[in-house]
SEGU-235730 format. One record per residue: chain; residue in one letter; x, y, z of N, C-alpha, C in turn. Coordinates in Angstrom, 1 decimal, padded with zeros to 4 digits. Layout:
BEGIN
  mol  type    n_c1    n_c2    n_c3   ca_c1   ca_c2   ca_c3    c_c1    c_c2    c_c3
    A     A       X       Y       Z       X       Y       Z       X       Y       Z
...
% end
This chain:
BEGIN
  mol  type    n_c1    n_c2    n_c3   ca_c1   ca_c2   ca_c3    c_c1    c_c2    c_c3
    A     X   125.1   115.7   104.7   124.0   115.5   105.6   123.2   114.2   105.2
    A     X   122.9   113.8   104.0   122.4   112.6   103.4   122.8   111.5   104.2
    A     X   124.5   111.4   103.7   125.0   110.6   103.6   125.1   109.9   105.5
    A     X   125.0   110.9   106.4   125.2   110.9   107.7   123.3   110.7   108.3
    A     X   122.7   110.6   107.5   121.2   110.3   107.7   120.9   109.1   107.5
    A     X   121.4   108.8   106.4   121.4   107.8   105.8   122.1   106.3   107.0
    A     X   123.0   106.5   107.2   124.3   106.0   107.9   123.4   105.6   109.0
    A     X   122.3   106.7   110.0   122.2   106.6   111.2   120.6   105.9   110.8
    A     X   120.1   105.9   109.9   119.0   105.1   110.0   119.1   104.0   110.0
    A     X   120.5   103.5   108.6   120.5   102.0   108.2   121.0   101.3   109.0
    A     X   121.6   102.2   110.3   122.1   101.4   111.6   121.2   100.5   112.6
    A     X   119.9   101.5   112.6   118.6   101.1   113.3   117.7   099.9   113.0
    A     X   117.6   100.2   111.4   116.3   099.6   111.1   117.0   098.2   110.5
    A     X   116.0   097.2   110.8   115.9   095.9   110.3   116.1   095.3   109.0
    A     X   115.9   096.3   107.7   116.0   096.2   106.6   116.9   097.3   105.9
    A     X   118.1   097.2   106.0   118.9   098.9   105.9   119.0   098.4   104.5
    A     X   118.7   097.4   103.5   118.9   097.4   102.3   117.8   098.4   101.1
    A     X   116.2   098.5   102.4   115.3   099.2   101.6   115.1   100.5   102.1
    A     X   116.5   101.4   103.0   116.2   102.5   103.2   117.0   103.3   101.8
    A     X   116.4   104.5   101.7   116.2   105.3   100.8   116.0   107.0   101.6
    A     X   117.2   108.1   100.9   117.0   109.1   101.6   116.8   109.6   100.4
    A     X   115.7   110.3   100.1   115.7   111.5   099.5   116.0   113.0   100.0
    A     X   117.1   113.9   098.8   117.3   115.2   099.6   116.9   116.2   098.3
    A     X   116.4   117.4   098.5   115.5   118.2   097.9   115.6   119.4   098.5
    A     X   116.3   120.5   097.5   116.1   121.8   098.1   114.4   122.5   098.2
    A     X   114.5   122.9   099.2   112.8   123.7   099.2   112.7   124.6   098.3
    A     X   111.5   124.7   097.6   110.9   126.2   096.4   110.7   127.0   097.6
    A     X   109.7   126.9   098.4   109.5   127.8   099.2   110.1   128.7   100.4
    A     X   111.4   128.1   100.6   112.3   128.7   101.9   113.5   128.1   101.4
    A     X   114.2   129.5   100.1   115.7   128.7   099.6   116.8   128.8   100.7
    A     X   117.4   127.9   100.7   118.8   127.6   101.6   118.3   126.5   102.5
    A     X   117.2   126.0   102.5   116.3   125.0   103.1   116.4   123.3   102.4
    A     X   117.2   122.6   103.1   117.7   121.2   102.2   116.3   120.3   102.9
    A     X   115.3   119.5   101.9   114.6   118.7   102.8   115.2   117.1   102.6
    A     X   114.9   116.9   103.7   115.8   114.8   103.6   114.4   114.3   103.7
    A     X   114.0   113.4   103.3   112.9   112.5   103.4   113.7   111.0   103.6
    A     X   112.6   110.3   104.6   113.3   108.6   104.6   112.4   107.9   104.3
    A     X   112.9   106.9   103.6   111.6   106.0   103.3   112.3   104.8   103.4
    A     X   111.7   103.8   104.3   111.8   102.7   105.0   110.9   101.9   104.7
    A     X   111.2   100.2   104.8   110.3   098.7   105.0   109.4   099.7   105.7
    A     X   107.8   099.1   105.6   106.5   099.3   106.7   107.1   098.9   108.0
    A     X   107.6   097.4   108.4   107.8   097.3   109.0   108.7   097.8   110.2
    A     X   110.1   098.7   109.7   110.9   099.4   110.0   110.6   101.0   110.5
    A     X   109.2   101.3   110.4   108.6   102.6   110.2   109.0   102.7   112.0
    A     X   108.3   102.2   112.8   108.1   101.9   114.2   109.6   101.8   114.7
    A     X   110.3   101.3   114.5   111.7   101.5   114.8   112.1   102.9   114.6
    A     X   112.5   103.5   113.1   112.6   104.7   113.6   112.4   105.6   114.3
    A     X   110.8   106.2   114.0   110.1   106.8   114.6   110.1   106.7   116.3
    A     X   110.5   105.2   116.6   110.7   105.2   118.3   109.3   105.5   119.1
    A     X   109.2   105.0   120.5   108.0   105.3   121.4   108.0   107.1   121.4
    A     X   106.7   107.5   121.2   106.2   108.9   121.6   107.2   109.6   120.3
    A     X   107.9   108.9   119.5   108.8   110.4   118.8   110.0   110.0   118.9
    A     X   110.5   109.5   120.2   112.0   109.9   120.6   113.0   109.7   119.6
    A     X   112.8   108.3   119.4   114.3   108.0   118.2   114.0   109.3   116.5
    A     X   113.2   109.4   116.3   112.8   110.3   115.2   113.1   111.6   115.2
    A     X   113.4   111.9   116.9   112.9   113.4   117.5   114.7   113.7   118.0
    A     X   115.3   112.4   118.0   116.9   112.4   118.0   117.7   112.4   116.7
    A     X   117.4   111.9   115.9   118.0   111.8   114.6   117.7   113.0   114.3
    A     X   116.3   113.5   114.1   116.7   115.2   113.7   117.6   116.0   114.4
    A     X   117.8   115.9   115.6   118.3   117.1   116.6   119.9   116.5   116.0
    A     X   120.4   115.3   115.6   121.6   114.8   115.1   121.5   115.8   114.3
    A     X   121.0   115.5   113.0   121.2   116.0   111.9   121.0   117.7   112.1
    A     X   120.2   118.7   112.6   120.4   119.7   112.8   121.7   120.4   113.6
    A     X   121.9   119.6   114.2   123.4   120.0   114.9   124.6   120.2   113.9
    A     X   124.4   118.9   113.3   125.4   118.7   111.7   125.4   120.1   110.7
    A     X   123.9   120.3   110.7   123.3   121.4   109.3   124.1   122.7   109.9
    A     X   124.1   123.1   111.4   124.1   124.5   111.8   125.4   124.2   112.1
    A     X   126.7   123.6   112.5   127.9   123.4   112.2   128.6   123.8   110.7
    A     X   127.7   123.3   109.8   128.2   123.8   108.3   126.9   124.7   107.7
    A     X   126.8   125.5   108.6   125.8   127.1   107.9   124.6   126.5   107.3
    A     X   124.1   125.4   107.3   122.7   125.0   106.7   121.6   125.0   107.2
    A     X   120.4   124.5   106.3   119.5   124.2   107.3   118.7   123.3   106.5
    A     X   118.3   122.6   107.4   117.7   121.3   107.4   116.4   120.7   107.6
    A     X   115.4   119.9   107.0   114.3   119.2   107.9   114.6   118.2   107.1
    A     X   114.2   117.0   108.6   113.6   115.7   108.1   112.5   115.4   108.0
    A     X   111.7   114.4   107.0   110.6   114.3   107.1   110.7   112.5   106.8
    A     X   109.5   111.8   107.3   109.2   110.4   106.9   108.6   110.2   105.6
    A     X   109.0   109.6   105.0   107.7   109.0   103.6   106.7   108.4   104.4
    A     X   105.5   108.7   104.1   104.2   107.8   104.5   103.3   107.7   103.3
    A     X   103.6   106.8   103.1   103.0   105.7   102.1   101.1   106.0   101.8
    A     X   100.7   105.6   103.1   099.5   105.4   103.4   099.1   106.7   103.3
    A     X   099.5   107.5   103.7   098.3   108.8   103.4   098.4   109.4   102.2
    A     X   099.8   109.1   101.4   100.0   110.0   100.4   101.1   110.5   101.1
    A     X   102.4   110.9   100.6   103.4   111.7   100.8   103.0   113.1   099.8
    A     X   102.9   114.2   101.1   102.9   115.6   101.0   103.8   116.2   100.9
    A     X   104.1   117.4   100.0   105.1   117.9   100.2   105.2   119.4   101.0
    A     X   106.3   119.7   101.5   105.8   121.1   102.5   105.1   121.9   102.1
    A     X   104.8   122.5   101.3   103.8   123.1   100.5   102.3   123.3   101.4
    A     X   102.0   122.1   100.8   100.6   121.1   101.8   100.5   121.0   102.7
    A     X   101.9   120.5   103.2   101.5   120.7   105.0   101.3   122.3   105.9
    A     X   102.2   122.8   105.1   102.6   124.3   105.8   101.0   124.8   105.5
    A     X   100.1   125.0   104.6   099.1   125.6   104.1   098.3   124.8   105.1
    A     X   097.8   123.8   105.3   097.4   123.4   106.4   097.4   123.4   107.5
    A     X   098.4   123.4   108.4   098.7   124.1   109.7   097.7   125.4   109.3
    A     X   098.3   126.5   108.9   098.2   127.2   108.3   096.9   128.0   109.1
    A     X   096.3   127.0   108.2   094.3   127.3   108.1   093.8   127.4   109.5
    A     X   094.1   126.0   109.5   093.6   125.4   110.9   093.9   126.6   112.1
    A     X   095.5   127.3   112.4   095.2   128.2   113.0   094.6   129.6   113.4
    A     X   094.0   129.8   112.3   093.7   131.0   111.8   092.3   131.6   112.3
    A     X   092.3   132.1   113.6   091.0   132.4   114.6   090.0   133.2   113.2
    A     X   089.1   131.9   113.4   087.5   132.6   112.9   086.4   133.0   113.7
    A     X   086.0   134.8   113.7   085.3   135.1   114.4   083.6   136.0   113.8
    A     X   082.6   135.2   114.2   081.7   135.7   113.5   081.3   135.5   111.9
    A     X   082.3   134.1   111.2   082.4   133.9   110.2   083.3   134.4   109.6
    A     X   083.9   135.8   109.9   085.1   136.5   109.2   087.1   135.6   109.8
    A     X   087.9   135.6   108.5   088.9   135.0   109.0   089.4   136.7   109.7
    A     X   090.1   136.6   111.2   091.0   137.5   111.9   092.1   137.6   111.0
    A     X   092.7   136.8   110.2   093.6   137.4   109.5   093.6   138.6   107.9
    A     X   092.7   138.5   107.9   092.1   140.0   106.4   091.8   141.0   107.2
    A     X   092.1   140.7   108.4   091.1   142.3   108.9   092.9   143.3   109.2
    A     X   093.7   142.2   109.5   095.2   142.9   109.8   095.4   143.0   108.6
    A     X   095.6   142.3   107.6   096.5   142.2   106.2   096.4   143.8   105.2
% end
């Protein structure tokens, strides 16, 4: 899957000499392979495409690939600028944020 990520970015982007895939099984959801890409600043925009699309195609590529050979997969972008997170941080975030507070109490301890 790298190697076929790899392949379809350095196709795209303007500088395929500073693309870089990182691949990493997840701690938290084993059988879970994560690809990261890290691309020129410049080249960021290219991938990622208007509204998502080109970024929002290469995963649906590579997921078709992963569930073909029993895997499973996420892509994610390096971003530089904010700090690269790892799922961890983002998933606990979402997380929060959904979590209806009513009356000051979180809705979710009252099920647990």
């Amino acid at each position: 899957m790298k190697e076929l990520l790899e392949h379809i970015v350095k196709s795209i982007v303007n500088h395929p000499d500073n693309v870089v895939i990182d691949e990493k099984e997840s701690q938290d959801f084993p059988g879970l392979t994560i690809l990261t890409i890290d691309v020129a600043e410049d080249d960021k925009g290219v991938v990622i495409g208007r509204k998502g699309r080109t970024i929002n195609a290469i995963r649906d590529l590579i997921t078709i690939h992963a569930i073909r050979n029993d895997k499973r997969v996420k892509v994610l972008i390096k971003d530089d600028k904010a700090g690269h997170h790892d799922e961890t941080e983002v998933s606990h975030n979402v997380i929060e944020e959904q979590v209806p507070v009513v009356d000051g109490e979180n809705m979710l301890e009252d099920e647990i």
